[in-house]
mmCIF file of the C-alpha atoms, coordinates in Angstrom:
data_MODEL
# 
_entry.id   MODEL 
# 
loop_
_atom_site.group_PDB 
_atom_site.id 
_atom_site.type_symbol 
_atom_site.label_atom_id 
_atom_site.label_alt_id 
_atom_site.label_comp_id 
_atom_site.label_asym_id 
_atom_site.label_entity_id 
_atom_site.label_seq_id 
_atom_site.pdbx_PDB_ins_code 
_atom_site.Cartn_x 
_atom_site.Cartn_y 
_atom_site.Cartn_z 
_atom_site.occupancy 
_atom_site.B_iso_or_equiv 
_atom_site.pdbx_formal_charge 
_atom_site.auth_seq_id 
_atom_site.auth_comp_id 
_atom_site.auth_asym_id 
_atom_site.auth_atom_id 
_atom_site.pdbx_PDB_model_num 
ATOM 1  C CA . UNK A 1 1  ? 109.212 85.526  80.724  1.00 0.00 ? 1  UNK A CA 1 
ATOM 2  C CA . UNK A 1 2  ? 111.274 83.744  83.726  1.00 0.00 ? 2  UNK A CA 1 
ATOM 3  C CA . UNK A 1 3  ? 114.874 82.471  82.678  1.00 0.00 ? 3  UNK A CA 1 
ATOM 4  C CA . UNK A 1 4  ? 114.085 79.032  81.383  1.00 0.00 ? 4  UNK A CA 1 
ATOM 5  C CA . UNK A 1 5  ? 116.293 77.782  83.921  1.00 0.00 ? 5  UNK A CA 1 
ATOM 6  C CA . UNK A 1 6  ? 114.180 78.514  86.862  1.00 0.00 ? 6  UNK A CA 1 
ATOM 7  C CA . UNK A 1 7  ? 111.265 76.819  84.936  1.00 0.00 ? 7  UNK A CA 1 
ATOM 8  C CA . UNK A 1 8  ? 110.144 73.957  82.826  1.00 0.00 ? 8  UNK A CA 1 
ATOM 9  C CA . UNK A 1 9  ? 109.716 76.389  79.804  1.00 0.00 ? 9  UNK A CA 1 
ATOM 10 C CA . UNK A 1 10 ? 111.706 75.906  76.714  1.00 0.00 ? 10 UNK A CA 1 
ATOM 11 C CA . UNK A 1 11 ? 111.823 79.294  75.346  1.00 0.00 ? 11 UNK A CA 1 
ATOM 12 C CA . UNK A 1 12 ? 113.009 82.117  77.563  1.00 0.00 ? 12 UNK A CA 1 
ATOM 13 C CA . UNK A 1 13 ? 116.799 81.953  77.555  1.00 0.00 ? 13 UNK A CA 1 
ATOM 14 C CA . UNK A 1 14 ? 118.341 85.330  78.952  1.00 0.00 ? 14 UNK A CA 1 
ATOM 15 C CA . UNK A 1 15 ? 115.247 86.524  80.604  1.00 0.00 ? 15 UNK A CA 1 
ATOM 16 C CA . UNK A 1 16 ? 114.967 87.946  84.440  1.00 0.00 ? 16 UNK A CA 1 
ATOM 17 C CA . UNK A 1 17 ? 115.690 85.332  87.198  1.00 0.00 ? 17 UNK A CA 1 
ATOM 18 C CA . UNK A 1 18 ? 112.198 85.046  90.090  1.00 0.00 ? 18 UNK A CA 1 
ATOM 19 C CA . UNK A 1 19 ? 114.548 86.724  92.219  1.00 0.00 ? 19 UNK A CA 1 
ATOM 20 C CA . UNK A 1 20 ? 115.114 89.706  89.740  1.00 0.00 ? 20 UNK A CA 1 
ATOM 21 C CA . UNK A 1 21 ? 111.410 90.328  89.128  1.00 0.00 ? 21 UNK A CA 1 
ATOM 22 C CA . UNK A 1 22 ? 110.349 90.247  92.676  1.00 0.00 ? 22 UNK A CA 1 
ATOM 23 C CA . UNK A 1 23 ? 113.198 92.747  93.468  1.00 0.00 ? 23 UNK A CA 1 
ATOM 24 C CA . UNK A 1 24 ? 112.106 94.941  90.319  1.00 0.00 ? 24 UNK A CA 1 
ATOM 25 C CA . UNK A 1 25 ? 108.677 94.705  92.557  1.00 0.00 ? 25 UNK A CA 1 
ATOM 26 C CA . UNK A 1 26 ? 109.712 95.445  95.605  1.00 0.00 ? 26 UNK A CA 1 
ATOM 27 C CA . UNK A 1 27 ? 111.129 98.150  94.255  1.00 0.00 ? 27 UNK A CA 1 
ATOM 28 C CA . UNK A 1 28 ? 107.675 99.626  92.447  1.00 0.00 ? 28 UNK A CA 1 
ATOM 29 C CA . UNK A 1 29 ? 106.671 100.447 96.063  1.00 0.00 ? 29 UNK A CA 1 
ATOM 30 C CA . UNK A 1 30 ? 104.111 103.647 95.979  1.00 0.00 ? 30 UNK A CA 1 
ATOM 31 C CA . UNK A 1 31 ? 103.314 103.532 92.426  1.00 0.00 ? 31 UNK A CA 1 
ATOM 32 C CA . UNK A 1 32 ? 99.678  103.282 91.586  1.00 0.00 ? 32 UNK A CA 1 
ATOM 33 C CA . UNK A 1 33 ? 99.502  99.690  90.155  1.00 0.00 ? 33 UNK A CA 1 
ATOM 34 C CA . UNK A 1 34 ? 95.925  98.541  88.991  1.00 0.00 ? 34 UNK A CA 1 
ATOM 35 C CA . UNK A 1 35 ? 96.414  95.542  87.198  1.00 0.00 ? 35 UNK A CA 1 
ATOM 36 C CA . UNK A 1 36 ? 98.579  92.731  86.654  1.00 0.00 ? 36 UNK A CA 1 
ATOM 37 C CA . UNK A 1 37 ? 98.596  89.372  84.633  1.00 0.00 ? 37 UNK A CA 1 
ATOM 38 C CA . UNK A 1 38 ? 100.363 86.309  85.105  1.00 0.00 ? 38 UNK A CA 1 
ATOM 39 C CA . UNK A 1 39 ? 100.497 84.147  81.926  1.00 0.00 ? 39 UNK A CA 1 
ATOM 40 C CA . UNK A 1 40 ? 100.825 80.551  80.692  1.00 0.00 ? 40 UNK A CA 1 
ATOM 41 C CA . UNK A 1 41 ? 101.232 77.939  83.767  1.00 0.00 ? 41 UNK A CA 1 
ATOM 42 C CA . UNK A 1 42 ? 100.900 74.562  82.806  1.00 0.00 ? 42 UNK A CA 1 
ATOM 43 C CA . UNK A 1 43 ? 100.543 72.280  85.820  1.00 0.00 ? 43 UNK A CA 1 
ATOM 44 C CA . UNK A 1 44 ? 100.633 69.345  83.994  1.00 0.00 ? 44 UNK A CA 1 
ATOM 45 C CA . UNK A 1 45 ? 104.558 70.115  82.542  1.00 0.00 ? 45 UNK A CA 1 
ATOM 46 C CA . UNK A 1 46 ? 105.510 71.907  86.275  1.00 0.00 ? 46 UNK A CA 1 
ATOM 47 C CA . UNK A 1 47 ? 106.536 67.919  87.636  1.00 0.00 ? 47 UNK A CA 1 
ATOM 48 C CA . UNK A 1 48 ? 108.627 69.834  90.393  1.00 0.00 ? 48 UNK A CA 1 
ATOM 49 C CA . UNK A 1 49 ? 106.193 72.599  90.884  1.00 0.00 ? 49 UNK A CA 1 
ATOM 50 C CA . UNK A 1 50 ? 109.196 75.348  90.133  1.00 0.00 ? 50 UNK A CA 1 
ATOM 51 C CA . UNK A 1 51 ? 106.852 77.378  87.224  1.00 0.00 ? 51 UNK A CA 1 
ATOM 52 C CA . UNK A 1 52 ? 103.534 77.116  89.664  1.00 0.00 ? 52 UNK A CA 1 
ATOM 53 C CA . UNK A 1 53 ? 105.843 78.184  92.897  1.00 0.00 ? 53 UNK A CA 1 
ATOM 54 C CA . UNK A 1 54 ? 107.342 81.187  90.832  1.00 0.00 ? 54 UNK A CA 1 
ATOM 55 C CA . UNK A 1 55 ? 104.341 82.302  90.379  1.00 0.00 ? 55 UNK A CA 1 
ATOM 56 C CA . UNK A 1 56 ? 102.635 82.205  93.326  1.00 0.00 ? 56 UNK A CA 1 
ATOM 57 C CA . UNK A 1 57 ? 105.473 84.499  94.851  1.00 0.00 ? 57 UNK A CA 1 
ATOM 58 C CA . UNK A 1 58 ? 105.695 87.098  92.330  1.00 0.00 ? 58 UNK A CA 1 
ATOM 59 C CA . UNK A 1 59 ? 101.502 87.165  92.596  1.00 0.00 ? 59 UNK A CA 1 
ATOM 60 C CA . UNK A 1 60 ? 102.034 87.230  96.383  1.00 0.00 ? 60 UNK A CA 1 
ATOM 61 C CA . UNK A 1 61 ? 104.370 90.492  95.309  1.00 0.00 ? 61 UNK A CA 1 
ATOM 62 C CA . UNK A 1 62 ? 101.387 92.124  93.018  1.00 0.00 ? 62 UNK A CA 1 
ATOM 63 C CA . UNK A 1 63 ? 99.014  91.570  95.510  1.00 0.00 ? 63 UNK A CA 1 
ATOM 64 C CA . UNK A 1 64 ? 101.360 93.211  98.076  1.00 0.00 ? 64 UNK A CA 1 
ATOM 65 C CA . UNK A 1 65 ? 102.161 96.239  96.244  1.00 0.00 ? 65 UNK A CA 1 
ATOM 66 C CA . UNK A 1 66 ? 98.762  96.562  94.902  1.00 0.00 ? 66 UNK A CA 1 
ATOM 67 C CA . UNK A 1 67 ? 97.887  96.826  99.093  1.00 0.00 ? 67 UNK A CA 1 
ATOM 68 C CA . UNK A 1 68 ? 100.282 98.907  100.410 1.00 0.00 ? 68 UNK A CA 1 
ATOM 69 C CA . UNK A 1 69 ? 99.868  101.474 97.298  1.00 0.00 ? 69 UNK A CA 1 
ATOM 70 C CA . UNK A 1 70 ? 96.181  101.468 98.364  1.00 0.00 ? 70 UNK A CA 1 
ATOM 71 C CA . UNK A 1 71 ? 97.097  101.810 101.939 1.00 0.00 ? 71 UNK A CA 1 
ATOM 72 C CA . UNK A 1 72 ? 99.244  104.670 101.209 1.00 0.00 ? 72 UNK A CA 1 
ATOM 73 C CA . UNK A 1 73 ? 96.438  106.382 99.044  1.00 0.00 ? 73 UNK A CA 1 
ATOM 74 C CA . UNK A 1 74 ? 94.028  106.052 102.211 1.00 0.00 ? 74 UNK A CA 1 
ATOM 75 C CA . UNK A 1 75 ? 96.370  107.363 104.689 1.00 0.00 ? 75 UNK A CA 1 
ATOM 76 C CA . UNK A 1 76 ? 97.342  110.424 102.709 1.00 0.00 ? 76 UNK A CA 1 
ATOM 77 C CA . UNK A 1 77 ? 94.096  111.705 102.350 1.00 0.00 ? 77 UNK A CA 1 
# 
């Protein structure tokens, strides 16, 4: 769960910052990911669009490492 702070969310105190999680991401580069799930966000509490724009990037991020992990698979064989 996202620090509350970066988000409309109530619970969530203490947890990673969006910055954190895409670095943590980043970082996950060439390991075989094959699924991911982004849970619970509610458009109609997001009035500033923080919650929906957090997690568009760190999907972006998935998606990315999901691609260049396949990418590398195809090249090395």
């Amino acid at each position: 769960m996202i620090e509350s702070t970066f988000t409309h969310a109530k619970k969530g105190v203490g947890g990673p910052t969006t910055h954190h999680i895409r670095t943590i991401l980043k970082n996950l580069a060439g390991i075989n990911v094959v699924a991911s799930d982004i849970v619970e966000v509610a458009p109609q509490y997001d009035h500033g669009e923080i919650t929906s724009l957090a997690a568009a990037s760190v999907a972006q991020d998935i998606i990315c490492l999901m691609a260049y992990t396949n990418e590398s698979n195809n090249q090395s064989t």
